[in-house]
C-alpha positions, 0 to 999 in steps of 0.5 A: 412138910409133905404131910401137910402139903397133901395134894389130889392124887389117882392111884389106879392105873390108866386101865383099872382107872377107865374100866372102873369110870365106865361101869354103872352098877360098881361091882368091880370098883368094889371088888378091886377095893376088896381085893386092895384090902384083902392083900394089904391085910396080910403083911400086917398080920404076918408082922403081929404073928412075928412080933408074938412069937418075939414077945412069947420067947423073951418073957417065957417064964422059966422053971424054978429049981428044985433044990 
């Protein structure tokens, strides 16, 4: 239900959200969206290397014997 009741929300804060509204050129708006990026990226790599070495030490192929 509150998926689809989806309303208008700002996600700065008051600060980030007037120095931004006042610019012309949009250079820093486009660098804190750079930089919301750039820090969002991370945890979600760090989880994929995790889930890897997960992956690579319970399907490692074990030596056969030799008799």
């Amino acid at each position: 239900m509150i998926l689809l009741n989806s309303i208008a929300t700002s996600a700065q804060c008051a600060m980030c959200r007037a120095a931004l509204e006042s610019e012309d050129g949009g250079n820093k708006a486009e660098a804190i969206n750079n930089g919301i990026v750039y820090l969002m990226a991370f945890p979600y790599i760090m989880v994929a290397i995790v889930f890897y070495v997960v992956y690579r030490m319970k399907y490692k192929k074990k030596p056969k014997a030799i008799d």
